[in-house]
VMD Tcl script that draws the C-alpha trace (Angstrom):
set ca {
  {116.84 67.40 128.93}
  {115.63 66.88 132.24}
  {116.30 68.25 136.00}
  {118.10 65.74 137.97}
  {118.90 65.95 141.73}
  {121.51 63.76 143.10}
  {120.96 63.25 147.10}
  {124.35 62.72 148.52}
  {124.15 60.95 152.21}
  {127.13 60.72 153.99}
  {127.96 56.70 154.61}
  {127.35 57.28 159.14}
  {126.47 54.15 161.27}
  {123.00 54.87 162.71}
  {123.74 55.12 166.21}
  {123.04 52.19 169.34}
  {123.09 49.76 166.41}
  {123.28 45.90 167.89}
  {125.76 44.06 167.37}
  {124.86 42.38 164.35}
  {122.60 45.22 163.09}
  {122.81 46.67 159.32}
  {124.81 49.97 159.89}
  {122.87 51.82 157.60}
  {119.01 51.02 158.20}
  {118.78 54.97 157.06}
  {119.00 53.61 153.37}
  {115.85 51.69 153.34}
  {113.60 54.46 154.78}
  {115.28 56.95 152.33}
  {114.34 54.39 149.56}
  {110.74 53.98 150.81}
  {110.35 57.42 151.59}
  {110.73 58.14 147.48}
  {108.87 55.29 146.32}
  {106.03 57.32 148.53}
  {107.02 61.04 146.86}
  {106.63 58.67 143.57}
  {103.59 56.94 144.17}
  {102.27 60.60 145.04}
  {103.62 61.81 141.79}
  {106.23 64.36 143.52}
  {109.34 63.13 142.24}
  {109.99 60.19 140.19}
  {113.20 57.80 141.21}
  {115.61 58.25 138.11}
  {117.85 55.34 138.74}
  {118.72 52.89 141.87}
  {120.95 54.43 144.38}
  {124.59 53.32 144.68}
  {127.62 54.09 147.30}
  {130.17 56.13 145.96}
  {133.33 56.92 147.90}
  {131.72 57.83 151.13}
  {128.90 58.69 150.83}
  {125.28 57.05 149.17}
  {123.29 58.59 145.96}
  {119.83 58.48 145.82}
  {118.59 60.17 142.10}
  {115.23 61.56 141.81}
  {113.96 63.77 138.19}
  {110.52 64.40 137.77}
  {109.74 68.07 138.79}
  {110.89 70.68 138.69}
  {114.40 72.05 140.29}
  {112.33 73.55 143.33}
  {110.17 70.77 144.07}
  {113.14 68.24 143.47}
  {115.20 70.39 146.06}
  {111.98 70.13 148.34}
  {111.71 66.65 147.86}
  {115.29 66.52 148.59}
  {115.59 68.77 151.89}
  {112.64 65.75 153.36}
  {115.11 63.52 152.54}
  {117.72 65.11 154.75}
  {114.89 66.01 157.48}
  {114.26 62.07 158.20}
  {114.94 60.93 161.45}
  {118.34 58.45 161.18}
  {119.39 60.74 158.49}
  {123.10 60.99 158.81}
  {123.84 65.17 159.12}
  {125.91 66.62 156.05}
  {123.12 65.71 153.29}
  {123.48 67.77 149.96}
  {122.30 67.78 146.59}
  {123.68 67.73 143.14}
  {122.06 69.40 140.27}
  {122.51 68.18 137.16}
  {120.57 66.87 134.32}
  {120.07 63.11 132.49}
  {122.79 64.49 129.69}
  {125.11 64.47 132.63}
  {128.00 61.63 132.02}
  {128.61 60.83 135.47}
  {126.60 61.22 138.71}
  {128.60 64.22 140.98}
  {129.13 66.72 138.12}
  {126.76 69.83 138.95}
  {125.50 72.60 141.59}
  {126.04 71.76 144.44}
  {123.50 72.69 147.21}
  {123.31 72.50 150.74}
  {120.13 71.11 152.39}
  {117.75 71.25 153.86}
  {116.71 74.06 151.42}
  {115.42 77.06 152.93}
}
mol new
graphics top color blue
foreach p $ca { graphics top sphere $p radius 0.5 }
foreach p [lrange $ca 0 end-1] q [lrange $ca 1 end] { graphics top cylinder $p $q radius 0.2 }
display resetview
């Protein structure tokens, strides 16, 4: 059984968006910013994210609980990062995504 930490983004606009613009550009650099942790071998990404309800769920496993949580309170430290980011705890036995710990971030 392995850790895994849900990261829960609230679905914000970014703000002064253009007209046109995607409201949510945050997504992308949350998504590149784990490939990087990856690539590093921090954190591996468990699954795609999805949007659920209102907010977005990134999954990482890899680590363990502390560095996950780490790797988790960076995610909520980006710039564009909508405020009200928290993490699940849970595990890949779990048998659906929001069913665990919850904890606040960023982690102190």
């Amino acid at each position: 059984m392995a850790d895994v930490v849900e990261i829960h983004v609230p679905l914000v606009p970014a703000e002064n968006l253009a007209p046109d613009g995607y409201p949510f550009p945050w997504i992308e650099q949350v998504e590149d910013f784990l490939v990087q942790l990856e690539d590093e071998g921090a954190v591996e990404v468990y699954d795609d994210g999805e949007q659920h309800g209102g907010v977005y769920v990134f999954f990482i496993t890899g680590a363990e609980e502390a560095g996950l949580l780490a790797a988790a309170s960076r995610v909520a430290a980006l710039d564009g990062v909508p405020p009200g980011t928290f993490a699940m705890v849970t595990d890949d036995q779990a048998s659906e995504f929001g069913m665990g710990r919850r904890v606040n971030l960023p982690v102190s």
